[in-house]
C-alpha positions as CSV (number, residue, x, y, z in Angstrom):
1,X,149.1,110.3,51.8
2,X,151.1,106.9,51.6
3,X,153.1,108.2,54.6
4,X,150.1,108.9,56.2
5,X,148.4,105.7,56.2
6,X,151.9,103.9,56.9
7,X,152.2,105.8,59.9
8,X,148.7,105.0,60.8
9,X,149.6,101.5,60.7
10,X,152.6,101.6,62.3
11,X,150.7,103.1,65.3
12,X,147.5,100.4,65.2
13,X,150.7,97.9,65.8
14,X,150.9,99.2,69.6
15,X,147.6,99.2,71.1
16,X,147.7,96.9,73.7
17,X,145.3,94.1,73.7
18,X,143.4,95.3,76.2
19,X,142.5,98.7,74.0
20,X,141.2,96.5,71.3
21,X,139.3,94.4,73.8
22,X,137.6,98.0,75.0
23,X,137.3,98.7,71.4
24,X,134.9,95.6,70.7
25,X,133.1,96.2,74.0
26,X,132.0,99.6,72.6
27,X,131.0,97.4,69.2
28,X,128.9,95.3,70.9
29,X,126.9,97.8,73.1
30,X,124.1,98.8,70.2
31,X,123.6,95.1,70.2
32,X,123.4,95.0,73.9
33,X,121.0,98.1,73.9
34,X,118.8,96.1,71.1
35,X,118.7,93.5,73.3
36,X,117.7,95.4,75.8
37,X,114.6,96.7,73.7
38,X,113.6,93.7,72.6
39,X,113.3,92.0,75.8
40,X,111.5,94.3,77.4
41,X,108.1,94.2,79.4
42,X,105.6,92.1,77.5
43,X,102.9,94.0,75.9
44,X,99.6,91.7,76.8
45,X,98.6,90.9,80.6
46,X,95.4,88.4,81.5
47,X,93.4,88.7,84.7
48,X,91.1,86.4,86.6
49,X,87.7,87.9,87.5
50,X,84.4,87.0,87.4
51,X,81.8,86.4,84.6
52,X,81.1,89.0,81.9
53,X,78.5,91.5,83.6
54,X,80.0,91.2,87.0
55,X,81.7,93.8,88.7
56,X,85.3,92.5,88.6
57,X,84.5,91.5,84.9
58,X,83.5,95.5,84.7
59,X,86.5,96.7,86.4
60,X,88.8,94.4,84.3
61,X,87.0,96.6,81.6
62,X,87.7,100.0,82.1
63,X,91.3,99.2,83.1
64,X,91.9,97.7,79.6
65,X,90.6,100.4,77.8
66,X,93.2,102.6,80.2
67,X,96.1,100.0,79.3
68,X,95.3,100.0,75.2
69,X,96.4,103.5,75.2
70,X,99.8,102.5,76.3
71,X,99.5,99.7,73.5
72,X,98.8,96.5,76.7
73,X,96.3,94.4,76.2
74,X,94.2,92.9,79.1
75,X,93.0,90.1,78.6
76,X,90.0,88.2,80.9
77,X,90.1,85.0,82.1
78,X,86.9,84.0,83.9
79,X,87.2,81.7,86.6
80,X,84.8,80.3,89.5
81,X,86.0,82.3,92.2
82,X,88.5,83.9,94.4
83,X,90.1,80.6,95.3
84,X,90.1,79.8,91.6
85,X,92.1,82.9,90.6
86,X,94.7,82.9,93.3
87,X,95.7,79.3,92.6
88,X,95.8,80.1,89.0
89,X,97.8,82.7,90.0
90,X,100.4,81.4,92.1
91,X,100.5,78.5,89.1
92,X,104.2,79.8,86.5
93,X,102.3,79.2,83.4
94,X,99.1,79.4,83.7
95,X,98.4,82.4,82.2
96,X,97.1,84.4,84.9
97,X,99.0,87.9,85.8
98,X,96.4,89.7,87.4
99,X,93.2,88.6,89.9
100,X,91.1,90.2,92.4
101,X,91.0,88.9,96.0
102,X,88.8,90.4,99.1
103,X,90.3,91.0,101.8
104,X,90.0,87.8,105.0
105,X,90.6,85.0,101.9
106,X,94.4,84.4,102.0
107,X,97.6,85.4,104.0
108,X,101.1,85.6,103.1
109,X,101.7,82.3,104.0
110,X,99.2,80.7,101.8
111,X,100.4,82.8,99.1
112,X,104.2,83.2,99.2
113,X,104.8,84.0,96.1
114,X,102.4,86.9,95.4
115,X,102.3,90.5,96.1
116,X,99.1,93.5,96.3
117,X,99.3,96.2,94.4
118,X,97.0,98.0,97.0
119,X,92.9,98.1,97.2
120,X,90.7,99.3,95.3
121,X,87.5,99.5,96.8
122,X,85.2,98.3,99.5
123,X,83.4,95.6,99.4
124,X,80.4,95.2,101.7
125,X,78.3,92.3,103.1
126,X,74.7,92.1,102.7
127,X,72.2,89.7,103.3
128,X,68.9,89.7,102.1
129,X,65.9,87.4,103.4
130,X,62.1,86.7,102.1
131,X,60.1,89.6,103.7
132,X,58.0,86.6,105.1
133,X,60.6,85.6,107.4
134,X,59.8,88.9,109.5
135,X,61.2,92.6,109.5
136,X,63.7,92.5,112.3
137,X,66.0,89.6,111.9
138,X,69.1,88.8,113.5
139,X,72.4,86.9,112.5
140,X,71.6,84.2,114.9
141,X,67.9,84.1,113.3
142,X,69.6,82.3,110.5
143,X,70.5,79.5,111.7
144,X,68.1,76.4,110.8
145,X,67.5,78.3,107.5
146,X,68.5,77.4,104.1
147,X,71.1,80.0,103.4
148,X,72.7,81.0,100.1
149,X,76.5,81.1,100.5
150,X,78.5,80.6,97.6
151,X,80.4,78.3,96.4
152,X,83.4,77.0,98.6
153,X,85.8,78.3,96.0
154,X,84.7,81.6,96.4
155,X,85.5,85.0,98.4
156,X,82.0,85.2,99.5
157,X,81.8,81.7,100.9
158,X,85.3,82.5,102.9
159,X,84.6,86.4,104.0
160,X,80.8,85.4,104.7
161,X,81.6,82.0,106.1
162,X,83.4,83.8,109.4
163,X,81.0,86.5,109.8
164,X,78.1,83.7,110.1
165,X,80.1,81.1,112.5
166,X,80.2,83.7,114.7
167,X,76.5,84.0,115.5
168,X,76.9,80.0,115.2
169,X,75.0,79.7,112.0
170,X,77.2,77.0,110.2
171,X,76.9,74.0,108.2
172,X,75.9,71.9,111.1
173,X,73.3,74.2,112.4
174,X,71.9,75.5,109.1
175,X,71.8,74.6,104.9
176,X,74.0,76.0,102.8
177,X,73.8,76.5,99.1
178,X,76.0,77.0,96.7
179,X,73.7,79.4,94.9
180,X,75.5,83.1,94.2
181,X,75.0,86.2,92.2
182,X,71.8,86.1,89.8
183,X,71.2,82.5,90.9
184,X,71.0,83.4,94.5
185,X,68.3,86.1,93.8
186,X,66.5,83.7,91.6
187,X,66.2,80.9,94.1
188,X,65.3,83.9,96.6
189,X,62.6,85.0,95.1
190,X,60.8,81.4,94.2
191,X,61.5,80.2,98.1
192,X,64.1,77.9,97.6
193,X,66.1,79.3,99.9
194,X,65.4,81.8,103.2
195,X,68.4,83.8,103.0
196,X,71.1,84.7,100.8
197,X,74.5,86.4,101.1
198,X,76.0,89.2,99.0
199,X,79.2,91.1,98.7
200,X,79.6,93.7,96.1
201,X,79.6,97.6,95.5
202,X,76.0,99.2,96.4
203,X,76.6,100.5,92.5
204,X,76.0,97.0,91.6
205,X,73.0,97.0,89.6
206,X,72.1,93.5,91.4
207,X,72.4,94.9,94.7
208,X,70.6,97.6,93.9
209,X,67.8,95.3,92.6
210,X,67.7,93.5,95.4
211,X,66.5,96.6,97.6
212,X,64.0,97.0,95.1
213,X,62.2,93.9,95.4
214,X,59.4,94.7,97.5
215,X,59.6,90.6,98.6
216,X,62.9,90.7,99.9
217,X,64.3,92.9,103.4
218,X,68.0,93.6,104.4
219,X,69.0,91.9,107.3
220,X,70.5,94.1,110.0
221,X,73.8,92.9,111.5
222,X,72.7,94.6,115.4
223,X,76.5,92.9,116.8
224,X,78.5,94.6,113.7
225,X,81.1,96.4,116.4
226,X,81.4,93.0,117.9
227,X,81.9,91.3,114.6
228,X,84.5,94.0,113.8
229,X,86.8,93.3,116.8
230,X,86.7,89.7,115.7
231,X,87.3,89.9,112.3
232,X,89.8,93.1,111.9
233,X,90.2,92.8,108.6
234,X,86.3,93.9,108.0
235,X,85.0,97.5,107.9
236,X,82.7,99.6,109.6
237,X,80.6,101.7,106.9
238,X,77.5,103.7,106.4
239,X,75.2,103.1,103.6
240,X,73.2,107.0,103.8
241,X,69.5,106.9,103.6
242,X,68.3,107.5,99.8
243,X,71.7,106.6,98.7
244,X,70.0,104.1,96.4
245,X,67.0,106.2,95.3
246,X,66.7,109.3,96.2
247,X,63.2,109.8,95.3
248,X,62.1,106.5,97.1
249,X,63.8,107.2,99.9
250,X,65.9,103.6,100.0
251,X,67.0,102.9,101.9
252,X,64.8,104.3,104.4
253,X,67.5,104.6,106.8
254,X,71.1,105.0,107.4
255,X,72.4,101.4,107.4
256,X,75.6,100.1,109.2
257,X,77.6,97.7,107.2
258,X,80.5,95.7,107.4
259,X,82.6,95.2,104.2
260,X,86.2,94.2,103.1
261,X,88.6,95.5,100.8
262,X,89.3,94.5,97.3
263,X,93.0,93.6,96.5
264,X,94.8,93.6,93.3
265,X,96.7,90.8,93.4
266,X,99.9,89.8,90.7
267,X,103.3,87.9,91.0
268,X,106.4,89.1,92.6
269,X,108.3,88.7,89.2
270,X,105.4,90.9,87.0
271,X,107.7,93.9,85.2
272,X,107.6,96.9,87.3
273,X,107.0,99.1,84.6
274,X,103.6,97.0,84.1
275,X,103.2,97.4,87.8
276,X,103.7,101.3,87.2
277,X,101.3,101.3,84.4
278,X,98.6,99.2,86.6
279,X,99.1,101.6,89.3
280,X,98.1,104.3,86.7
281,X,95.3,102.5,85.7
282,X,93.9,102.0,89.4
283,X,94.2,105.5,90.1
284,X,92.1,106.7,87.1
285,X,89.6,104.1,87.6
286,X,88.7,104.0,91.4
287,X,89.7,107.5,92.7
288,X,86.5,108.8,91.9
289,X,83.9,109.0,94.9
290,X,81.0,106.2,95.6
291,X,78.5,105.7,97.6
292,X,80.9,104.7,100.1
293,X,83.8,106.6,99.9
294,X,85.4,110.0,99.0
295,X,87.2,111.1,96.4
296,X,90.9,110.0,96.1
297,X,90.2,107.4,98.3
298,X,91.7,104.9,96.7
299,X,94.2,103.0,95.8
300,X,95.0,103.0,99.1
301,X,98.3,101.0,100.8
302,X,96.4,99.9,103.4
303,X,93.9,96.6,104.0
304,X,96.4,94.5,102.5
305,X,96.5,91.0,103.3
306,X,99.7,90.4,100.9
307,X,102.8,92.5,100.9
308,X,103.0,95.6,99.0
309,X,104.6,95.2,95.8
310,X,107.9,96.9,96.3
311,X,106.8,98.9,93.0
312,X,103.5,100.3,94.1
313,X,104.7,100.9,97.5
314,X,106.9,103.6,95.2
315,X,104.0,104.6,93.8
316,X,102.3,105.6,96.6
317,X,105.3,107.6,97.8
318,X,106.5,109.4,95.1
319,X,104.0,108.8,92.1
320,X,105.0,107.6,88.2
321,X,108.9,108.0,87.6
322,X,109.8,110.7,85.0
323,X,110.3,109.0,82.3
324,X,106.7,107.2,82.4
325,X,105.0,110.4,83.0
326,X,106.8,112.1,79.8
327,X,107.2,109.7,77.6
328,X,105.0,106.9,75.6
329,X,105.4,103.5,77.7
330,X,107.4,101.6,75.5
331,X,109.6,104.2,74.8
332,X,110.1,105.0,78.7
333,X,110.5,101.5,79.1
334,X,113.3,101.1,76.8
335,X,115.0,104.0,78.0
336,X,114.6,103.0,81.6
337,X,116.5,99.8,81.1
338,X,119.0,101.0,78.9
339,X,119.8,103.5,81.4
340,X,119.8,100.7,83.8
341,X,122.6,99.0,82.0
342,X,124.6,102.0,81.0
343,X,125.5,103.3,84.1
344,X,127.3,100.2,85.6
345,X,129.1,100.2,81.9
346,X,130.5,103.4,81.9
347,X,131.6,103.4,85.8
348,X,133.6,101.1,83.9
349,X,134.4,102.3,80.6
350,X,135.5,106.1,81.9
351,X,138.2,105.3,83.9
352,X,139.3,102.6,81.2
353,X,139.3,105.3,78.4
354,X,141.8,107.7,80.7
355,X,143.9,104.8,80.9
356,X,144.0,104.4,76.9
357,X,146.5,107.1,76.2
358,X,148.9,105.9,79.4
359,X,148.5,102.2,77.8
360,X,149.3,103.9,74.6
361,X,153.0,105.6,75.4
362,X,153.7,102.3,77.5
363,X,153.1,99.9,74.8
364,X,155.3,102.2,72.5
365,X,158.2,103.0,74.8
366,X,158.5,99.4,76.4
367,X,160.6,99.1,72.7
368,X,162.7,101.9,73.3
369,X,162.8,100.6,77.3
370,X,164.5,97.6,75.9
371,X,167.4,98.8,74.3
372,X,168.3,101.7,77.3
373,X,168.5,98.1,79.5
374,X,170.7,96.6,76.8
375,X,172.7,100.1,76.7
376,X,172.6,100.3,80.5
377,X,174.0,96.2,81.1
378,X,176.9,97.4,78.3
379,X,177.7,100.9,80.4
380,X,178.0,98.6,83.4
381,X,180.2,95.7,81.9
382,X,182.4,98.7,80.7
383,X,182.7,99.4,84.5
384,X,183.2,96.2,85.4
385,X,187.7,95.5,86.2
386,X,187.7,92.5,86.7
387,X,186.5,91.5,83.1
388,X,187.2,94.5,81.0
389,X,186.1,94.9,77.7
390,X,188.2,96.2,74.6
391,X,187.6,99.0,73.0
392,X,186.5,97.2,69.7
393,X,183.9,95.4,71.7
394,X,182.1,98.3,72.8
395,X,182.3,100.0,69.7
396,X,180.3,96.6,68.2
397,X,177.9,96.6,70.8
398,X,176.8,99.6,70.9
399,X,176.7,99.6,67.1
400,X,174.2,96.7,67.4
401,X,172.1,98.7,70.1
402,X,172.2,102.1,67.7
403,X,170.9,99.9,64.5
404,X,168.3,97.9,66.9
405,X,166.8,101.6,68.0
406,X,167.3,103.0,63.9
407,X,165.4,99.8,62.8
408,X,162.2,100.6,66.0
409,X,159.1,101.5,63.7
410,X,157.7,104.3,65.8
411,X,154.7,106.6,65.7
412,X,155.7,110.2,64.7
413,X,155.1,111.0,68.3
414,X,157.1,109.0,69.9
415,X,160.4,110.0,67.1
416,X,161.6,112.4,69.7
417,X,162.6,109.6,72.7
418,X,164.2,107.5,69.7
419,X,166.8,110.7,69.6
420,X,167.0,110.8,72.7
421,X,168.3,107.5,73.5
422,X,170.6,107.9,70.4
423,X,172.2,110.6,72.2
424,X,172.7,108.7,75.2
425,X,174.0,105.7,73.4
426,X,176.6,108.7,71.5
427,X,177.4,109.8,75.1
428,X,178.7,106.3,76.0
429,X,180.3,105.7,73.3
430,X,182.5,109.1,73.8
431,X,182.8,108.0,77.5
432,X,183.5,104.4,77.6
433,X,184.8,103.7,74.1
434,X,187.6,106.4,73.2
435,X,191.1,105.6,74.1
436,X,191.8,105.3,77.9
437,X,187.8,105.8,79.0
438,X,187.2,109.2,77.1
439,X,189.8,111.1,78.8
């Protein structure tokens, strides 16, 4: 056992350096793979949409209750409009990771920094007047009257804005208000203002109030194909007759309507497994049919004013990776970057490890290497005429090179050379160190 364990040592004492520099790589990886786990994707996101009760603020719902099965919390931050939320957005540390923007509000170059993750849905345009105003208003009817539009800080006031300045109904040739959502109706209703402009899914309960109210008419946009060469980034939709009630028949008719898109908007840097996991989340939630589209109709990849996140754009090709759609999110998460980091280390660490055993028989014979060049430099001064050595001289030196090699502490493996080059030192000393050369 005591042999053993001395030859063990004796064999630790040639490794090379550079084996017991591999050996504390391969010591460190678990804590390089802990690491790995713990800094992975955060496991809370916050998104800017509107007040509680309003359709982003409803959306922002149902795709937390699809993240908190993966363990994510969503968080809501409520801001004052679409403005608001993308310059929270493009703000490092403000909180915001997520926000909804309608299409016609920003372009990549107002927004460098930020990326879609497709849209979502569509978002139509509707105004609504005071039934007193008359029953076949136009867009250039408006102008003179005190119109509802939104706040300046908002999608509606932006997306709206354009549509109106084309029939020149502006600020200079009509009143604007800042009034929007339940406000808007409000003031409506009581007169204080003629007009007032909507964007929102007919689902909306308030849209769908406002065709309701017996007071109040839709106005019909006649110039919509005209409006939709101007503005490209608008839509060309049918609301079906009864698609609101059935029973009632409203609306009585089919009506044309014009309506952006609805972007998810996040940050270039946002983890791509959360962007994997939101692309989930927009795909159980919105690919369901509405009044306006069909099934599977969105996400879609297209109507985006931003960039495509590199991520989703995956998405929409291929779909989840594997490991997401197998495994529990944090788990394929962690798996997914330790992979990520193991393959670069073992296209280095496998050819290292076949060099091990070559490094090995190096570092060990590079002892016995140095006595064959001492044995070879005697063999060659025994050569040499013109200083010849006597035969006692030899005979010392190569007694000093035999006990050098006896005294080499050798693994077992390795005992077999050692023999070898005590043959060849017993063959010179026949050759060169007998009485008149050995022969």
């Amino acid at each position: 056992m005591r042999r053993a364990a001395r030859a063990l040592v004796q064999s630790l004492r040639y490794i090379p350096p550079a084996v017991y520099s591999m050996v504390m790589l391969g010591a460190l990886l678990p804590l390089a793979l802990a690491w790995l786990i713990y800094s992975g994707p955060p496991r809370h996101l916050s998104i800017a949409c509107g007040a509680p009760g309003r359709p982003t603020a409803l959306l922002a719902d149902r795709y937390a209750r699809v993240l908190a099965r993966q363990h994510v919390a969503l968080r809501q931050h409520t801001t004052a409009g679409t403005l608001e939320s993308l310059d929270m957005l493009a703000t490092p540390g403000s909180g915001v990771d997520l926000a909804f923007v309608q299409g016609g509000v920003t372009t990549a170059e107002q927004s460098p920094d930020l990326v879609s993750l497709g849209s979502i849905e569509y978002v139509p345009l509707w105004i609504f007047h005071r039934r007193s105003l008359g029953n076949a208003l136009l867009l250039q009817d408006l102008k003179g009257r005190r119109v509802a539009l939104g706040s300046a800080r908002t999608g509606l006031n932006r997306v709206a804005g354009k549509v109106l300045a084309l029939a020149g109904v502006n600020e200079a040739s009509s009143r604007f208000s800042p009034l929007s959502g339940a406000a808007a109706v409000k003031a409506l209703e009581v007169g204080e203002v003629d007009a007032a402009v909507f964007m929102g899914p007919p689902e909306d309960p308030l849209i769908q109030g406002l065709f309701r109210n017996p007071e109040l008419r839709l106005l019909q946009i006649d110039e919509i194909s005209a409006i939709r060469a101007r503005l490209p980034f608008l839509h060309l939709l049918t609301l079906p007759r009864g698609a609101i009630d059935l029973a009632a028949r409203i609306p009585p008719a089919d009506v044309p309507l014009l309506a952006s898109t609805m972007t998810l908007v996040t940050r270039e840097s946002l983890h791509p497994a959360l962007v994997y996991l939101l692309m989930e989340a927009l795909t159980e939630v919105h690919r369901q049919p509405g009044l306006l589209n069909e099934k599977n109709t969105f996400p879609a990849d297209r109507d985006v004013d931003l960039p495509l996140s590199p991520t989703a754009e995956r998405y929409f090709r291929s779909g989840t990776p594997f490991l997401q759609r197998h495994l529990p999110f944090w788990l394929a998460s962690a798996l997914d970057r330790a992979l990520f980091a193991l393959i670069p280390l073992a296209a280095i660490l496998i050819p290292a490890l076949r060099l091990l055993p070559a490094l090995y028989a190096w570092r060990v014979r590079s002892r016995l290497f140095r006595w064959y060049a001492k044995l070879l430099q005697l063999e060659a001064r025994t050569m040499d005429t013109r200083h010849p050595m006597d035969r006692e001289e030899i005979l010392r030196a190569l007694d000093q090179i035999e006990a050098g090699v006896n005294g080499l502490r050798i693994p077992l493996a390795f005992t077999h050379e050692r023999y070898i080059l005590r043959e060849h030192i017993e063959l010179v000393r026949r050759s060169r160190a007998q009485p008149n050369g050995g022969k």
